[in-house]
DOMAR-100432 format. One record per residue (C-alpha): residue in three letters; chain; x, y, z. Coordinates in nm, 2 decimals. Each point is the difference from the previous one (the first is absolute). Last residue first. Layout:
BEGIN
+---------+--------+--------+--------+--------+
! residuo ! cadena !     px !     py !     pz !
+---------+--------+--------+--------+--------+
!     ALA !      A !      X !      Y !      Z !
...
+---------+--------+--------+--------+--------+
//
This chain:
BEGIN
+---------+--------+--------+--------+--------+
! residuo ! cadena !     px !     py !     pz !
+---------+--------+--------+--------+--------+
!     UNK !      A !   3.42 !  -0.04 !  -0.73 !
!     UNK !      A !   0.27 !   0.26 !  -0.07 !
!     UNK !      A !   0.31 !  -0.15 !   0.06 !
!     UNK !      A !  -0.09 !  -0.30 !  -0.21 !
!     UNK !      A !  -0.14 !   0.21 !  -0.28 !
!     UNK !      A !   0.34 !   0.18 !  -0.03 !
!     UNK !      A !   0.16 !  -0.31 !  -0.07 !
!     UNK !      A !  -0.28 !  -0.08 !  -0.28 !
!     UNK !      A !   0.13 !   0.39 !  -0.12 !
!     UNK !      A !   0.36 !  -0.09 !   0.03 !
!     UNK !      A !  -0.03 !  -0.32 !  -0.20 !
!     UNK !      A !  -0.20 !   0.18 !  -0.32 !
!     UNK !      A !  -0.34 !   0.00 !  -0.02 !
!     UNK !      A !  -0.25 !  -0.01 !  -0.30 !
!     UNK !      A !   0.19 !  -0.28 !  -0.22 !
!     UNK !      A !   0.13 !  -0.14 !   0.33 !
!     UNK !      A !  -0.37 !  -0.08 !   0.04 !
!     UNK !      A !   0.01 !  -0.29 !  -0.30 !
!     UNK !      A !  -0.24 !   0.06 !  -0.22 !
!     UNK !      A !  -0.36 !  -0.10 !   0.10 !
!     UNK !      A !  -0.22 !  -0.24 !  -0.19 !
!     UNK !      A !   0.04 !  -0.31 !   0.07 !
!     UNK !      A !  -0.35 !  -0.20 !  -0.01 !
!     UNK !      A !  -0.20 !  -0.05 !   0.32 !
!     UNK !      A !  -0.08 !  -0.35 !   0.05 !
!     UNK !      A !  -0.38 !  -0.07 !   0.09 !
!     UNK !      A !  -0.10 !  -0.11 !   0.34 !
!     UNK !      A !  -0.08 !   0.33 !   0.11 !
!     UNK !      A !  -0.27 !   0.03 !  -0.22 !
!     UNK !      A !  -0.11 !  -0.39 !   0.10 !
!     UNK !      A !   0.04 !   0.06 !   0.36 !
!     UNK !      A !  -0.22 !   0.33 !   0.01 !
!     UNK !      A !  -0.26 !  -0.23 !  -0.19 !
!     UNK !      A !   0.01 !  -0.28 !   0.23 !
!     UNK !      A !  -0.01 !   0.27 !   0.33 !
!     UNK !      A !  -0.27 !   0.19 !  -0.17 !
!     UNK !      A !  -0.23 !  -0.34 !  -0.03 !
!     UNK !      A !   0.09 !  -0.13 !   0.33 !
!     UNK !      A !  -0.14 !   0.36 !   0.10 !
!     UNK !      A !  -0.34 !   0.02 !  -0.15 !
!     UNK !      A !  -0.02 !  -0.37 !   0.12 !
!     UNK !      A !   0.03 !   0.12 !   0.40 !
!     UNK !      A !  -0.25 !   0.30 !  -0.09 !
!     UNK !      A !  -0.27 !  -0.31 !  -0.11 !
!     UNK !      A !   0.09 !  -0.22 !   0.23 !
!     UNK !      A !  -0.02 !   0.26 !   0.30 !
!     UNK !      A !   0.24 !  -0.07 !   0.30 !
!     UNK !      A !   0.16 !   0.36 !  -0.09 !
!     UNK !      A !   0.38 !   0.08 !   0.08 !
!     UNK !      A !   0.09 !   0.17 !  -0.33 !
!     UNK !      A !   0.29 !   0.17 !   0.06 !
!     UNK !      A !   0.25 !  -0.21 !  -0.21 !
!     UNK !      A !   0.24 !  -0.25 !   0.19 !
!     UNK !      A !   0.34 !  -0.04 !  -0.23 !
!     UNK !      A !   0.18 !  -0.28 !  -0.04 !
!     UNK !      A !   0.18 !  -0.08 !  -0.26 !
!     UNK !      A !   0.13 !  -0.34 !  -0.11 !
!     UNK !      A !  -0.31 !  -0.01 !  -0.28 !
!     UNK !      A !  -0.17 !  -0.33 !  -0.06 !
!     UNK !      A !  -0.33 !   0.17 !   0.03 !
!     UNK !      A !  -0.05 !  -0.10 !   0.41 !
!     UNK !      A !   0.35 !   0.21 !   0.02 !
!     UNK !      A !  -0.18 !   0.28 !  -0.11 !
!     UNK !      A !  -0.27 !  -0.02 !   0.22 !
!     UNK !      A !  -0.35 !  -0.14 !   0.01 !
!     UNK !      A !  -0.31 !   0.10 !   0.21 !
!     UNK !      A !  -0.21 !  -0.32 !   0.06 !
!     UNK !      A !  -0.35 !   0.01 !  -0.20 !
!     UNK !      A !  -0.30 !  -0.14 !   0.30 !
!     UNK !      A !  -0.28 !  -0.16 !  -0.19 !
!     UNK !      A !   0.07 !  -0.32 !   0.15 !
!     UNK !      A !  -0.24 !  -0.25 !  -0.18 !
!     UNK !      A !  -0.04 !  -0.33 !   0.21 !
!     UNK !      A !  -0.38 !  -0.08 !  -0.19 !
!     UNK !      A !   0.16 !  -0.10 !  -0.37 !
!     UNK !      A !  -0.14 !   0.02 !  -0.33 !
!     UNK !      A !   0.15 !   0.30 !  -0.09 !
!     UNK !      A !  -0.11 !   0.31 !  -0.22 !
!     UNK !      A !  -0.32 !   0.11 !   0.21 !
!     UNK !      A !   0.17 !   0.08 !   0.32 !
!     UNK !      A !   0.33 !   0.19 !  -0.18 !
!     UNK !      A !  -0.31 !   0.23 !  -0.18 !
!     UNK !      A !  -0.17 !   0.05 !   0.31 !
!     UNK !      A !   0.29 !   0.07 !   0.24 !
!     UNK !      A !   0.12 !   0.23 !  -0.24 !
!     UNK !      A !  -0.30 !   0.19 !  -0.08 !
!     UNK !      A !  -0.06 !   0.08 !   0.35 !
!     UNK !      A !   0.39 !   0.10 !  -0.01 !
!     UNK !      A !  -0.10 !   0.25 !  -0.25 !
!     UNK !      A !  -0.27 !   0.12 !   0.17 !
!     UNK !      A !   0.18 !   0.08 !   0.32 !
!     UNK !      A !   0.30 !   0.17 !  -0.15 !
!     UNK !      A !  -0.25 !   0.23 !  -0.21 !
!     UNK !      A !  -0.15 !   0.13 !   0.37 !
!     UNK !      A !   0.35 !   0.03 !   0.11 !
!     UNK !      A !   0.06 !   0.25 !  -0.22 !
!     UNK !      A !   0.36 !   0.14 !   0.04 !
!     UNK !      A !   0.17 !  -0.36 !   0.04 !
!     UNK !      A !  -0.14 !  -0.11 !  -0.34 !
!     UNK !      A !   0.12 !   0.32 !  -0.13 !
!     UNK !      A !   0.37 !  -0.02 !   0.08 !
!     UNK !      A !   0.02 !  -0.40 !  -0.09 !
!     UNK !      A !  -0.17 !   0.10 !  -0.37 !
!     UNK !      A !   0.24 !   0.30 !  -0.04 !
!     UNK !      A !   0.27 !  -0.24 !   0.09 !
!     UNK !      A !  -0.14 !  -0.27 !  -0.21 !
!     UNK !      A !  -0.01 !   0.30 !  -0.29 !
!     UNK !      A !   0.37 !   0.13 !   0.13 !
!     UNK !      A !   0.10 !  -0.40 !  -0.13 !
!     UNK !      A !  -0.21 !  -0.07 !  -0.31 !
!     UNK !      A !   0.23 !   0.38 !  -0.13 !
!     UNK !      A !   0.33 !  -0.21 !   0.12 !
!     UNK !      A !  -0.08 !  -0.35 !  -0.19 !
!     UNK !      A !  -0.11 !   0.22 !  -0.26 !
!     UNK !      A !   0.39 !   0.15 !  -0.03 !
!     UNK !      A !   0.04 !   0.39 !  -0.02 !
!     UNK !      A !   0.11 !  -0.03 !   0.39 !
!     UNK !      A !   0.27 !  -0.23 !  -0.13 !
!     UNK !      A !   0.13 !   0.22 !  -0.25 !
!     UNK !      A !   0.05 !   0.34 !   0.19 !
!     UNK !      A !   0.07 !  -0.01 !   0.36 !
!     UNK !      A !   0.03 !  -0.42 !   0.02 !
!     UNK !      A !   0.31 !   0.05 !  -0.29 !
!     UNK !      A !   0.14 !   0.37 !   0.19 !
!     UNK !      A !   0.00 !  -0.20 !   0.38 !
!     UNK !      A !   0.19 !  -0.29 !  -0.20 !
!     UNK !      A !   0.23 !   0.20 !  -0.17 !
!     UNK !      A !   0.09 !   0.28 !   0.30 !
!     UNK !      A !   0.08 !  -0.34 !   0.20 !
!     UNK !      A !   0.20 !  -0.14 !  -0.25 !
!     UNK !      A !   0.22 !   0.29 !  -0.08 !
!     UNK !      A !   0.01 !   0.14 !   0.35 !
!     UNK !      A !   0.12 !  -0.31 !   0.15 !
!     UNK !      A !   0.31 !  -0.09 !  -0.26 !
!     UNK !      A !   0.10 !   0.35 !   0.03 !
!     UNK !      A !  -0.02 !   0.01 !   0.38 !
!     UNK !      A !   0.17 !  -0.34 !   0.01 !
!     UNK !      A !   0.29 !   0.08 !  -0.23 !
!     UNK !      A !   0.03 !   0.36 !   0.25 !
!     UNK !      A !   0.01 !  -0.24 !   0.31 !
!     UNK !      A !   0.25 !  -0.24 !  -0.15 !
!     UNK !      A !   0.27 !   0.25 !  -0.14 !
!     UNK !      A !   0.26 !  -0.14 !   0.22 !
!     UNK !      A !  -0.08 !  -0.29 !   0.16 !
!     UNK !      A !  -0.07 !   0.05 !   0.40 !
!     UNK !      A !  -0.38 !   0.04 !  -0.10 !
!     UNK !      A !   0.02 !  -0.42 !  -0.04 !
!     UNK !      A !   0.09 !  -0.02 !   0.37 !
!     UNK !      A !  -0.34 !   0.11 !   0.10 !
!     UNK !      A !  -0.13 !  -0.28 !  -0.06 !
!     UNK !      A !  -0.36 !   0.07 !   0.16 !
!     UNK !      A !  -0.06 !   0.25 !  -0.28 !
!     UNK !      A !  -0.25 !   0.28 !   0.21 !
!     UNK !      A !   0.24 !   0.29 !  -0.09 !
!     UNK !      A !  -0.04 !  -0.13 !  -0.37 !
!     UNK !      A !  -0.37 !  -0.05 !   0.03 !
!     UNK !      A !  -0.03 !   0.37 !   0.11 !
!     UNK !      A !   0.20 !   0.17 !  -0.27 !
!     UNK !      A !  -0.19 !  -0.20 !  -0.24 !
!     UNK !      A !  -0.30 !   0.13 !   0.15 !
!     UNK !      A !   0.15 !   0.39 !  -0.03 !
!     UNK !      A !   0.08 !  -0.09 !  -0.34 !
!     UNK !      A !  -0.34 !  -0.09 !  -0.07 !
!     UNK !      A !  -0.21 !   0.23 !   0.16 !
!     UNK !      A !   0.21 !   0.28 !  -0.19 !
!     UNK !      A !  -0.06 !  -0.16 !  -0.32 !
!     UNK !      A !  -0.40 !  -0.06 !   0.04 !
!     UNK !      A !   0.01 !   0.38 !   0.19 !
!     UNK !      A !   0.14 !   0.16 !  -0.28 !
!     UNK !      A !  -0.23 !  -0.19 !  -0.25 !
!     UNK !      A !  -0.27 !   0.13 !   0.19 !
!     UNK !      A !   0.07 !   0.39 !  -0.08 !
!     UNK !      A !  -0.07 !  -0.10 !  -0.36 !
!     UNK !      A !  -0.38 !  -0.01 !   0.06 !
!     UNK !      A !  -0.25 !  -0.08 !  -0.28 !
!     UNK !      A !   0.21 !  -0.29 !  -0.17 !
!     UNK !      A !   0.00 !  -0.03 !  -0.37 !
!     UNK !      A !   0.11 !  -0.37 !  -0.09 !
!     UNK !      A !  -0.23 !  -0.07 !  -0.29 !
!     UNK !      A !  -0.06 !  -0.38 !  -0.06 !
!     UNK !      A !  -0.05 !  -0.11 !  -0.31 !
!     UNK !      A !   0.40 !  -0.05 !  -0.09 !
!     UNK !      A !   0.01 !  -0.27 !   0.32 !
!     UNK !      A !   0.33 !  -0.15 !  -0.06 !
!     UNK !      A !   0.19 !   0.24 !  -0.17 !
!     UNK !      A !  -0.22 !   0.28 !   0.20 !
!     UNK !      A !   0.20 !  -0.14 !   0.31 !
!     UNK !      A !   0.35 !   0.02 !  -0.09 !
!     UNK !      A !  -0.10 !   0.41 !  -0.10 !
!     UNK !      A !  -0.22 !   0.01 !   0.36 !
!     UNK !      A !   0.34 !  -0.11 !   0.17 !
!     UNK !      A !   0.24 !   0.21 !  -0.17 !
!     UNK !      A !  -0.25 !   0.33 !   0.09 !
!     UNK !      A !  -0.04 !  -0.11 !   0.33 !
!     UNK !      A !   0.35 !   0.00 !   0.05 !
!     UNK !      A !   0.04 !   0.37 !  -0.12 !
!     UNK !      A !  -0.23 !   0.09 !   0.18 !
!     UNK !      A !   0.08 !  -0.14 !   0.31 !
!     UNK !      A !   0.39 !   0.15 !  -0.08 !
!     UNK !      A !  -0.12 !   0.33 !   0.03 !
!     UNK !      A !  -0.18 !  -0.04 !   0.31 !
!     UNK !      A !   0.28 !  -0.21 !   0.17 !
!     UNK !      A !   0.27 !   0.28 !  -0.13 !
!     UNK !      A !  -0.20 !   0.30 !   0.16 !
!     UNK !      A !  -0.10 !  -0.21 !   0.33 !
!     UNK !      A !   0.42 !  -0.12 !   0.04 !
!     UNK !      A !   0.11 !   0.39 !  -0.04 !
!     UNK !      A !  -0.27 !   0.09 !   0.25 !
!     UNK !      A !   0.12 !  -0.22 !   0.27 !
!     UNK !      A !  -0.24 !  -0.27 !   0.13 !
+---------+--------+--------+--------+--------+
//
């Protein structure tokens, strides 16, 4: 990326993050929007454009990029959204209980699969607790490993955890329905619009660059 390009995508970060955090305290006024590292907001807005950059070379109708102006309407259309949505999980979603319950079943997940000792007790308990609450002899203790699709969700997305145990397997069922509800939840407007920040040579810049 050409110097000139870095220098006016730092500045305008800033400057966009500032907007964003003003839109945002209107609607959150307890929360306090201090960040501890500035440098990231670079990289948010330069990941961004450089992913819109990529989904517009990857546009199977290619024909619409014959229109003039199309490819710098897109970019500001992409950046916009994208840098809103990535900025609303980054710092008011994460805030959220369902968020904090969901790094404690991670935690929970993480240590369970550290001590296998613990893992072995707690299924004990399992089995015995399941056995002595029905009234039935065919009991399959066995949990099946869910996905987001099996949640009503159209994505798909395997997660790492491969393990046959019940007890691991509904550690993770419970993460994947509470990564679906965060990410279930519309994500307020809050960006002004990116030709605010950029102007048309600078997007067309961006194109050359990335």
């Amino acid at each position: 990326m050409r110097q000139e390009l870095k220098d006016k995508m730092q500045k305008a970060a800033f400057q966009m993050f500032r907007d964003w955090t003003a839109k945002a305290r209107s609607l959150h006024p307890e929360m306090d929007f201090t960040i501890k590292d500035e440098s990231v907001l670079v990289n948010d807005l330069v990941s961004c454009a450089r992913s819109a950059v990529n989904s517009l070379r990857a546009d199977e109708k290619k024909t619409r990029r014959e229109i003039p102006g199309y490819d710098v309407g897109f970019m500001l259309g992409y950046i916009s959204s994208s840098l809103n949505e990535h900025w609303v999980h980054e710092y008011i979603r994460k805030r959220s209980e369902d968020y904090k319950i969901l790094i404690a079943l991670k935690a929970l997940r993480i240590y369970l699969e550290l001590d296998e000792v613990v893992l072995i007790k707690i299924n004990k308990l399992y089995s015995g607790l399941y056995q002595d609450d029905v009234n039935f002899t065919d009991l399959d203790l066995t949990a099946r490993r869910k996905q987001f699709k099996d949640f009503g969700s159209k994505l798909d997305i395997p997660l790492e955890d491969e393990s046959g145990d019940s007890v691991l397997i509904g550690v993770h069922n419970l993460i994947t329905e509470r990564v679906l509800k965060i990410i279930d939840k519309k994500s307020p407007e809050l960006m002004p619009e990116t030709r605010e920040y950029f102007s048309t040579e600078e997007i067309e810049l961006m194109l050359e660059d990335f």
